[in-house]
C-alpha positions as CSV (number, residue, x, y, z in Angstrom):
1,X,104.8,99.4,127.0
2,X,102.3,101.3,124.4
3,X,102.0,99.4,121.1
4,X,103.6,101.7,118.4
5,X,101.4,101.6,116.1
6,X,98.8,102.9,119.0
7,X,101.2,106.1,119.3
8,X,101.7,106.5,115.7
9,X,97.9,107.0,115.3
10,X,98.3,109.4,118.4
11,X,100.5,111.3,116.6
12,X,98.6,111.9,113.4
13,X,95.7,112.9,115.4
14,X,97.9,115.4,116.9
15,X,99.2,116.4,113.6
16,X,95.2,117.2,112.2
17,X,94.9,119.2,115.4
18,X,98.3,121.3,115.3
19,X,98.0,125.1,114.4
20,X,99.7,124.4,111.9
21,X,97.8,121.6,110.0
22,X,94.6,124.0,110.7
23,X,95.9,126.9,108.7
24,X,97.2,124.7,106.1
25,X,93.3,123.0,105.5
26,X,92.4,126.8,105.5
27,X,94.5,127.9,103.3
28,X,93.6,125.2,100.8
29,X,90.6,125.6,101.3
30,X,90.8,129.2,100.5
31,X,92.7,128.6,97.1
32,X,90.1,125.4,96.2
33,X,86.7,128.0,96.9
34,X,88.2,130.1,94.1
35,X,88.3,128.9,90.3
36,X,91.2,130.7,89.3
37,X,93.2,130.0,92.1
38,X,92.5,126.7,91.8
39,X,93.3,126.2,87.9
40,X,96.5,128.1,88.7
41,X,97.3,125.6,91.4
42,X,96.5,122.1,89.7
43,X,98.7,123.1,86.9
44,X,101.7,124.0,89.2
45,X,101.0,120.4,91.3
46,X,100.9,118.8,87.7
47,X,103.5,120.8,86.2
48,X,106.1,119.9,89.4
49,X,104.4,115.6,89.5
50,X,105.5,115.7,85.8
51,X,108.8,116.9,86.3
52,X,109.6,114.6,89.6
53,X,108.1,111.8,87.6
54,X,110.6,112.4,84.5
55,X,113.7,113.0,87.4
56,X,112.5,109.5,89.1
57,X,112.5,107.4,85.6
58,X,116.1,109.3,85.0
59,X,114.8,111.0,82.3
60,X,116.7,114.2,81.2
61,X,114.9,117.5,81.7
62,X,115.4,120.2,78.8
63,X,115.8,123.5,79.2
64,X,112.3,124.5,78.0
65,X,110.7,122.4,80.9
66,X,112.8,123.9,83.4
67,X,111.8,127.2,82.1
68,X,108.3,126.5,81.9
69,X,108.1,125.4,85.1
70,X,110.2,128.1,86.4
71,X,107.3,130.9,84.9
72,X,104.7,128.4,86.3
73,X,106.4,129.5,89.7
74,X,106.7,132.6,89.4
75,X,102.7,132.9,88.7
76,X,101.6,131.0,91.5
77,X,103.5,132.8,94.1
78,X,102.1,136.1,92.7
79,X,98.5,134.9,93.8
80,X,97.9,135.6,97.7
81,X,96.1,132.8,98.7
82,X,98.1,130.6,96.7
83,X,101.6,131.9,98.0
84,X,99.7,132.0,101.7
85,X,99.5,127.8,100.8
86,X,102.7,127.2,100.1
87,X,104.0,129.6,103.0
88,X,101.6,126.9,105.2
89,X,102.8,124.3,103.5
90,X,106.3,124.7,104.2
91,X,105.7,125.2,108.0
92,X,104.2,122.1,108.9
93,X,106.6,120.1,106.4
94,X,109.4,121.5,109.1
95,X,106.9,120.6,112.1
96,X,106.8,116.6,109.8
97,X,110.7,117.2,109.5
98,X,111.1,117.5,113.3
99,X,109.4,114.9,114.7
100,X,111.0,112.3,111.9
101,X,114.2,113.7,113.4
102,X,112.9,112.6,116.9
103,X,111.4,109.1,116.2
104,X,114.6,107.9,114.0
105,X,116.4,109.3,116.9
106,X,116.8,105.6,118.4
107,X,118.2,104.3,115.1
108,X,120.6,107.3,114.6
109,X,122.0,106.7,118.0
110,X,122.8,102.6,117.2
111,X,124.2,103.2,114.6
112,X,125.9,106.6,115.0
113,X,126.7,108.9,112.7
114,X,129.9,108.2,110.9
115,X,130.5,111.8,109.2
116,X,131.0,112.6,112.7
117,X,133.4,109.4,113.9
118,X,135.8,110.1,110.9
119,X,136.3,113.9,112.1
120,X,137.1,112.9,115.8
């Protein structure tokens, strides 16, 4: 029986070598080689850690924050390479989804899903 933690490390290396992880790295890389781009980008990450951080602490966030963060948005999906790294982003996130899906599998199954039970 292969130790878990063996296949777990097999897995990330599979992850760095997926498509998908490639054009991610190139993508970033893209938007980090150019100064603008990259300004652009740190504020969005901060902008969005700063809001998340706020939601996590229960803080309330005011409608000016949402709106500035909404126009934040709005700029960075205007840039190409920027939009091109989110677009990449997003893929292998659903690839990450996927294969969480798979490995909780087991504890899905023991354990069942009970949505479905009370609709039987």
């Amino acid at each position: 029986m292969p130790n878990i933690y063996d296949s777990a490390y097999d897995l990330e290396k599979a992850i760095r070598n997926s498509d998908e992880f490639t054009r991610l790295k190139d993508a970033y890389d893209a938007v980090m080689a150019d100064e603008s781009a990259k300004k652009m980008f740190d504020n969005f990450r901060n902008t969005q850690m700063e809001l998340q951080e706020k939601q996590m602490q229960g803080q309330e966030i005011s409608e000016e924050e949402v709106e500035e963060a909404r126009k934040v948005v709005e700029l960075v999906q205007q840039h190409e390479d920027i939009s091109k790294l989110m677009e990449e982003e997003q893929r292998l996130n659903v690839v990450i989804n996927d294969v969480s899906r798979i490995i909780t599998k087991p504890l899905e199954e023991l354990y069942g899903n009970p949505e479905e039970e009370s609709n039987e």
